[in-house]
C-alpha positions in Angstrom: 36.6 -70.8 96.8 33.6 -72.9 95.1 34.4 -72.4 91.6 31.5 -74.7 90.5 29.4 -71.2 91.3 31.4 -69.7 88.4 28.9 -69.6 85.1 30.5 -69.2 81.8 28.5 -68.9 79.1 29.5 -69.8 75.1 27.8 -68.5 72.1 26.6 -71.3 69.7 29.1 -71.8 66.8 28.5 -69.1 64.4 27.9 -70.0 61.0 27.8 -68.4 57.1 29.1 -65.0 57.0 29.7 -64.8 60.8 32.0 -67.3 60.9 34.9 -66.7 62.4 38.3 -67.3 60.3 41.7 -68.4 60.2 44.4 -65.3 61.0 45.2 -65.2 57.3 41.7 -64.6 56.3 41.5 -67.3 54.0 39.0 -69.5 55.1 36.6 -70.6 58.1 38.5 -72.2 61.2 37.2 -75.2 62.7 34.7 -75.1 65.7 34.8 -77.3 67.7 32.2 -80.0 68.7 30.1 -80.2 72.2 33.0 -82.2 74.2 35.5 -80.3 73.4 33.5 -76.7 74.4 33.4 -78.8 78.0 36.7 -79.3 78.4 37.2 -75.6 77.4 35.2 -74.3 79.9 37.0 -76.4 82.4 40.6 -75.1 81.3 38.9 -71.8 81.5 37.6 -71.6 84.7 41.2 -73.4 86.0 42.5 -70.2 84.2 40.3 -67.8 85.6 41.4 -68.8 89.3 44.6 -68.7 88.8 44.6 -65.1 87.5 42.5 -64.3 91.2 44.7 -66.0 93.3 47.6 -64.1 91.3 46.2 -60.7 91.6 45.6 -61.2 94.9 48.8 -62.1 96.0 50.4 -59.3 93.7 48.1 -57.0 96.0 48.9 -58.4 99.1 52.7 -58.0 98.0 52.4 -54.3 97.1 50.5 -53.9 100.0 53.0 -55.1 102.7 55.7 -52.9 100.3 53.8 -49.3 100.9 53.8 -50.1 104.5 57.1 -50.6 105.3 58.3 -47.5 103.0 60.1 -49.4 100.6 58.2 -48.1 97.5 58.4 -44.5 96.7 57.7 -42.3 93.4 59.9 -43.3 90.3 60.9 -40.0 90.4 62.4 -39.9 93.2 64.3 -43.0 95.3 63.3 -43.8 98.8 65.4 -43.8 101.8 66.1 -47.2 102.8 66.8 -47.8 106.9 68.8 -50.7 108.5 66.4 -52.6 110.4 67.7 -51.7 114.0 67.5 -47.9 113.2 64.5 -46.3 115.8 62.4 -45.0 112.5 61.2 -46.1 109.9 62.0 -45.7 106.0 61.0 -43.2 104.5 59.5 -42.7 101.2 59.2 -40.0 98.6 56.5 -38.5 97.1 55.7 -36.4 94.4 56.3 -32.4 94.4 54.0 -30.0 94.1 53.3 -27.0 96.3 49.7 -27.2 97.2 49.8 -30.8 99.0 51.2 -32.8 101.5 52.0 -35.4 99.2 54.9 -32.6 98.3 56.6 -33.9 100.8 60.1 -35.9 99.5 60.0 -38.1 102.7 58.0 -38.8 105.5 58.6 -41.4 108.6 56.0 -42.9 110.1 56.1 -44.2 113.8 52.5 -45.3 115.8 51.9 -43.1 118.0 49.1 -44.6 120.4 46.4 -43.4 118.5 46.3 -40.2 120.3 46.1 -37.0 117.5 49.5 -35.4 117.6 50.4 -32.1 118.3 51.6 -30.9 114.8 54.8 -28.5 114.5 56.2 -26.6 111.4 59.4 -25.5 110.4 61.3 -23.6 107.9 64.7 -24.5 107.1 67.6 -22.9 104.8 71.4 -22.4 104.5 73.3 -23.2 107.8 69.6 -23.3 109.9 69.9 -27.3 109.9 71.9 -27.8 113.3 70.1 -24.9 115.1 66.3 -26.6 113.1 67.5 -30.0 114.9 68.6 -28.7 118.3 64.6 -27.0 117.9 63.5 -30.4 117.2 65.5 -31.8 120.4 64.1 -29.6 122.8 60.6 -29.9 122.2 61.0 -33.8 122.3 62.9 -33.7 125.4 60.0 -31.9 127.1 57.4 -32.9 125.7 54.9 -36.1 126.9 52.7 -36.5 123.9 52.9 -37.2 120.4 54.0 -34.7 117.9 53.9 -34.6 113.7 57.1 -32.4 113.1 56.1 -31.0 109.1 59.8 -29.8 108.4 60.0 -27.6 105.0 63.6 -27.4 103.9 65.7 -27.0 101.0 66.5 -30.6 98.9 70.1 -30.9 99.4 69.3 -30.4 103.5 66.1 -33.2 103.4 69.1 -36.5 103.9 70.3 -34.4 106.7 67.0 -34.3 108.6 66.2 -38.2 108.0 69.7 -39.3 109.0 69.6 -36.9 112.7 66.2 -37.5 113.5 66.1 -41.8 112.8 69.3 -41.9 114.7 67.9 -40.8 118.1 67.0 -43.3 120.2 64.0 -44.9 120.5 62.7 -43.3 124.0 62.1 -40.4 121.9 62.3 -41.3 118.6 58.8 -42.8 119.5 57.1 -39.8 120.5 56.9 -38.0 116.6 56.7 -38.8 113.7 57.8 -36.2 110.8 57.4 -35.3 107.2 60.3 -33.1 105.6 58.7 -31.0 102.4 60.4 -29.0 99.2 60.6 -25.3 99.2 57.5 -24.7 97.3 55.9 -21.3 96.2 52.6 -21.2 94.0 52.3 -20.0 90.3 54.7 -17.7 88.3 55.8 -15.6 91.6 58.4 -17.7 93.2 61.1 -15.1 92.3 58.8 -12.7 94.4 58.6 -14.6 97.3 62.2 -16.1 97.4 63.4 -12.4 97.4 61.8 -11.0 100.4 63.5 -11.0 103.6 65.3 -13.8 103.5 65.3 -17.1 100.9 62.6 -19.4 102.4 61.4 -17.2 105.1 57.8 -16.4 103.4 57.0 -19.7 102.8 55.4 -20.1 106.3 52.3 -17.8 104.8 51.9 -20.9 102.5 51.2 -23.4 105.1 47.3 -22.9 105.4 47.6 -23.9 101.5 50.0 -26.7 101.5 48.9 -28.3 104.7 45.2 -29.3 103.5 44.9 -32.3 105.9 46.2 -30.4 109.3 43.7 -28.8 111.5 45.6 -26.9 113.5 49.2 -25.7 113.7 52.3 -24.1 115.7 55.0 -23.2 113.7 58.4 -21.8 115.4 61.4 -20.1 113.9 64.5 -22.5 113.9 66.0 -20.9 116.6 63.4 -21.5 119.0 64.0 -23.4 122.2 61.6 -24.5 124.1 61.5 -24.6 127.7 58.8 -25.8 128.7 56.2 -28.5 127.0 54.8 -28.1 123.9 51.4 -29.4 125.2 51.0 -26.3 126.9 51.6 -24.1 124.2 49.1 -26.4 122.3 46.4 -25.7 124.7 46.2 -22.6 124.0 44.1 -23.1 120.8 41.1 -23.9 123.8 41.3 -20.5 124.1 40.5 -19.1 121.2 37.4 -17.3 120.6 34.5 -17.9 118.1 36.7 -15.5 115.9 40.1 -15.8 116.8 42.3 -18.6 114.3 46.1 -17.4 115.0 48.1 -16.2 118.1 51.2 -14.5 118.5 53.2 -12.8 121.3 53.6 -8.3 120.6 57.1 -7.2 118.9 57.4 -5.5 122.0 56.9 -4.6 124.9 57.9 -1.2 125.8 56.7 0.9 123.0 59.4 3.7 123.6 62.1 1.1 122.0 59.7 -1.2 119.7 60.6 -1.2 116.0 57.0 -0.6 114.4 55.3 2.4 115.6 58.5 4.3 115.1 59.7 3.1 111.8 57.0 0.8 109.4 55.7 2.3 106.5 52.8 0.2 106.7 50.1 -0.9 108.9 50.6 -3.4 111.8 48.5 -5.0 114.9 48.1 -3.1 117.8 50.7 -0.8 119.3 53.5 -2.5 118.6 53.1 -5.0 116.3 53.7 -8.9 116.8 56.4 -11.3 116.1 55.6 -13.7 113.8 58.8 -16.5 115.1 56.1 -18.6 117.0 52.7 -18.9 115.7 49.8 -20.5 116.4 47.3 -21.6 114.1 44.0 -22.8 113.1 44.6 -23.5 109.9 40.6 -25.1 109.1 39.3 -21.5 110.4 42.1 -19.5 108.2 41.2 -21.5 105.0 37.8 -20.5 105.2 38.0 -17.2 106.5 37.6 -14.0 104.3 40.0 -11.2 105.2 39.0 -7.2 105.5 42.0 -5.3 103.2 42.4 -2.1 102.2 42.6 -3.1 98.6 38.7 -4.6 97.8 35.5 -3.9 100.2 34.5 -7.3 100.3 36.8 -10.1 102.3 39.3 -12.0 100.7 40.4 -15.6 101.6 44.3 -16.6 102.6 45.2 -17.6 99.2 43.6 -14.3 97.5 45.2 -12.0 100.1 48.9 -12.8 100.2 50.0 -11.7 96.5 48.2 -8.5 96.1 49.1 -7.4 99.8 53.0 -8.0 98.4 52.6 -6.3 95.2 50.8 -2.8 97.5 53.8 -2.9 100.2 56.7 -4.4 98.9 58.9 -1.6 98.5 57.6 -0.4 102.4 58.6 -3.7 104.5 61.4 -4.2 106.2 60.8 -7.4 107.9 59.3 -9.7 104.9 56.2 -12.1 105.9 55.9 -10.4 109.1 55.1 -7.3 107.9 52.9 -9.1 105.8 51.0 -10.7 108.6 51.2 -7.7 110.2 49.2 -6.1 108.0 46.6 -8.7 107.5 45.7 -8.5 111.6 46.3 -4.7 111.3 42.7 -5.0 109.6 41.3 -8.1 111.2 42.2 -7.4 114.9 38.9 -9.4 116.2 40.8 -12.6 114.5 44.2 -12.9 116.4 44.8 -14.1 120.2 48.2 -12.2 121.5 50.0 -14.2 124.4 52.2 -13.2 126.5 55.7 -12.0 126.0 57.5 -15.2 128.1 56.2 -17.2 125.2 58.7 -15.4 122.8 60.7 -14.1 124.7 63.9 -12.7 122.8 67.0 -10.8 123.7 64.8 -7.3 123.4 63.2 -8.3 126.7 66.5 -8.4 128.2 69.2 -6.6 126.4 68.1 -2.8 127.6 66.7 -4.2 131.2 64.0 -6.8 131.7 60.9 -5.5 130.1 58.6 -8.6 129.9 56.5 -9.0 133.1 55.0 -12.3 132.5 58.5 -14.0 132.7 59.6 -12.3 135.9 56.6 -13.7 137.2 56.5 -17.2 135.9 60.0 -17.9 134.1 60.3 -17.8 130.2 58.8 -21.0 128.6 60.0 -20.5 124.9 63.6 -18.5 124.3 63.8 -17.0 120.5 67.2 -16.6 119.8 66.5 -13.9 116.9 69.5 -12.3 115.4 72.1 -15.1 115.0 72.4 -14.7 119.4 73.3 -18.4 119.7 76.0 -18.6 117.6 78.1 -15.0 118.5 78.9 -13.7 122.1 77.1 -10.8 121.8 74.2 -12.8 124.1 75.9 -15.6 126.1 73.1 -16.4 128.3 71.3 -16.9 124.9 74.0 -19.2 123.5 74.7 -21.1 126.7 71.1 -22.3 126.5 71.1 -23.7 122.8 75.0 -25.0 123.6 73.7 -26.8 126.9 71.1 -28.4 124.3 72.7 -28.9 121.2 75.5 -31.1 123.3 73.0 -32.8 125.9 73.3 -36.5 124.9 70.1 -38.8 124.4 70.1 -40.8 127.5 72.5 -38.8 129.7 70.8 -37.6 132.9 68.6 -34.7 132.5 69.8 -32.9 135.1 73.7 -33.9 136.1 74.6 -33.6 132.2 71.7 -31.1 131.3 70.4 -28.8 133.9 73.5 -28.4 136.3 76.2 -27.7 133.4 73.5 -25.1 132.4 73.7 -23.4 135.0 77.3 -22.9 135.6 77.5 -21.5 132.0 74.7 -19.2 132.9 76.3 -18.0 136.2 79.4 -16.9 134.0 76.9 -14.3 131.8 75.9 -12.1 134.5 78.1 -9.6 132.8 75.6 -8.9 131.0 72.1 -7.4 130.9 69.9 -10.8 130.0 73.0 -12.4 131.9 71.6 -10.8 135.3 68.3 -12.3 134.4 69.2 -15.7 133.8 67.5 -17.1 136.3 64.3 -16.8 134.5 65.7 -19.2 132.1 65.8 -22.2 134.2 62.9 -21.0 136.2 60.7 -23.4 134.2 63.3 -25.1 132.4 64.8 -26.7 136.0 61.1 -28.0 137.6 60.8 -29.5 134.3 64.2 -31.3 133.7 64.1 -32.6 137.2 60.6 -33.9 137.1 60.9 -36.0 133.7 64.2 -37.3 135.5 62.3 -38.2 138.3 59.6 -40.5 136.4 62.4 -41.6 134.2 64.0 -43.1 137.2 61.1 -44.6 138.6 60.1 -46.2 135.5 63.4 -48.2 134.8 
């Protein structure tokens, strides 16, 4: 740095009633003469590049501390990580329901620079296990990167960062994730807590809270995937100029589906759909304006979702769904409907295989609605979510994965979905063997 390019410039001496004085007030202080304004100039400039240099280096410092994750809001300590832990720390932000920087910690691992995938979960109660196991599966099949946005309740958030920073770094490197408060806007929280179930309605806040996310799948926690996410993903390539969610029907034989024999309230279509994996373009939702049957002109997301409780909340049975229900019920032209082997749930199987699509092409995602994984009411169901819950990072994918599977599975036949379970592994087999495959060849 030149610092003879530094100009200071000092007054003349002031005199008479200008003068400056002593800190007492009592009299003029002296002023000094020409030589010693030089050398005062010179001390200052010395001065003034010291405070740069200093600044600078304070800068640098707090600079080098925000990356790494050791700071974090006052409010709120950071998670510290040993240095030979696959993530990174994690910090804590601030909380507040309308922004990501709700979020009480967030990991960050590079990714490639590719644009994730981003996935959203809800999490409560005892759902942490069956959330991870969620978690597990997608990163198992999945090839590219993912942003898991986990929404959980405090006392479950340590939970999260201590299960997913201890998997190993083969997969640890393919998300990163953000886990977020239980947030619900305004003076209604007691509202929202109360239907269905505890934290199940806060998935209709997502299109708020997630202002930086484009687009969106969000699963159930007892979702298990069985096939790649990235396939599910492209599916937002097929949305029309209108379209901005998807979602598979409630059912698909209407003479046993639970809406158009029992709601008390409008739903989509025939049957209604199930609202356990949707996905989402959350830019066209927030600027969307929604037809209702309470105004005649279109409201957006964020104007819809309170007065749509307040009209129906003593007719729905089943919470936000009914809710979202409702919403395509009037905006048909706006929602994609896939197929039923995308959710496909123990009412496909439990009164005789009724979804086509997977006898034809294998189920790719298995919903385990109804607490079916953790009961013997559905064992095919539960030997699926066992095989995965136990499967250990870095064990063969198919001698400890696929193969034990399957001899659980051959033990269910006793059952309805049991007889079917081939169209479990269908997709889930091909799959397992071929990431083995390239797993092998690349060591």
């Amino acid at each position: 740095m030149k610092t003879e390019a530094t100009q200071v410039n000092t007054p003349p001496p002031l005199q008479g009633r200008n003068a400056p004085f002593d800190e007492m007030g009592e009299g003029p202080v002296f002023v000094p003469d020409a030589g010693a304004r030089t050398g005062m100039r010179r001390y200052g400039r010395a001065l003034l590049l010291c405070a740069l240099l200093a600044l600078c280096s304070a800068l640098y410092g707090y600079r080098k501390l925000t990356c790494s994750g050791g700071g974090g809001d006052a409010r709120t300590p950071a998670f510290s990580r040993p240095a030979s832990a696959p993530g990174p720390d994690m910090a804590a932000g601030p909380r507040h329901p309308r922004t990501a920087a709700g979020r009480s910690e967030m990991a960050q691992t590079p990714m490639k620079g590719e644009e994730p995938m981003h996935l959203a979960v809800v999490a409560c109660g005892d759902r942490q296990n069956e959330t991870i196991t969620m978690l597990k599966s997608a990163v198992l099949l999945s090839g590219k990167a993912m942003k898991f946005h986990i929404f959980a309740e405090d006392e479950l958030h340590h939970g999260f960062k201590e299960a997913l920073d201890a998997w190993p770094s083969l997969y640890r490197s393919k998300f990163n994730y953000t886990v977020y408060p239980i947030t619900f806007p305004g003076d209604h929280e007691g509202d929202w807590k109360k239907l269905f179930k505890p934290c199940a309605s806060q998935r209709l806040f997502l299109p708020i809270i997630l202002k930086d996310v484009d687009s969106l799948l969000y699963v159930d926690t007892d979702i298990l995937f069985l096939q790649p996410v990235e396939d599910m993903w492209a599916m937002l390539s097929q949305f029309n100029g209108t379209q901005l969610a998807a979602m598979a029907p409630e059912h698909e034989e209407p003479r046993i589906a639970w809406y158009n024999r029992f709601a008390r309230h409008p739903f989509y279509g025939t049957t209604g759909v199930n609202s356990g994996v949707m996905l989402m373009n959350l830019s066209r939702i927030k600027e969307a304006h929604f037809k209702n049957d309470m105004t005649t002109v279109g409201l957006r997301w964020e104007e819809l979702l309170m007065p749509l409780l307040q009209k129906y909340k003593l007719n729905i049975t089943w919470g936000d769904q009914d809710l979202i229900n409702i919403i395509f019920h009037f905006n048909p032209e706006k929602l994609f409907v896939f197929p039923c082997h995308w959710n496909f749930r123990p009412d496909h199987c439990i009164y005789g295989s009724n979804c086509s699509p997977a006898k034809q092409q294998g189920v790719f995602i298995l919903h385990g609605n109804r607490g079916v994984y953790h009961d013997s009411r559905q064992p095919a169901f539960r030997a699926i979510y066992e095989a995965v819950r136990k499967f250990p990072f870095g064990a063969d994918l198919v001698s400890s994965l696929l193969h034990p599977l399957e001899v659980q599975l051959n033990q269910t036949t006793h059952t309805y979905c049991g007889k079917v379970h081939h169209l479990f592994t269908e997709k889930l087999g091909p799959n397992l063997r071929a990431i083995q495959k390239t797993r092998v060849q690349g060591s």
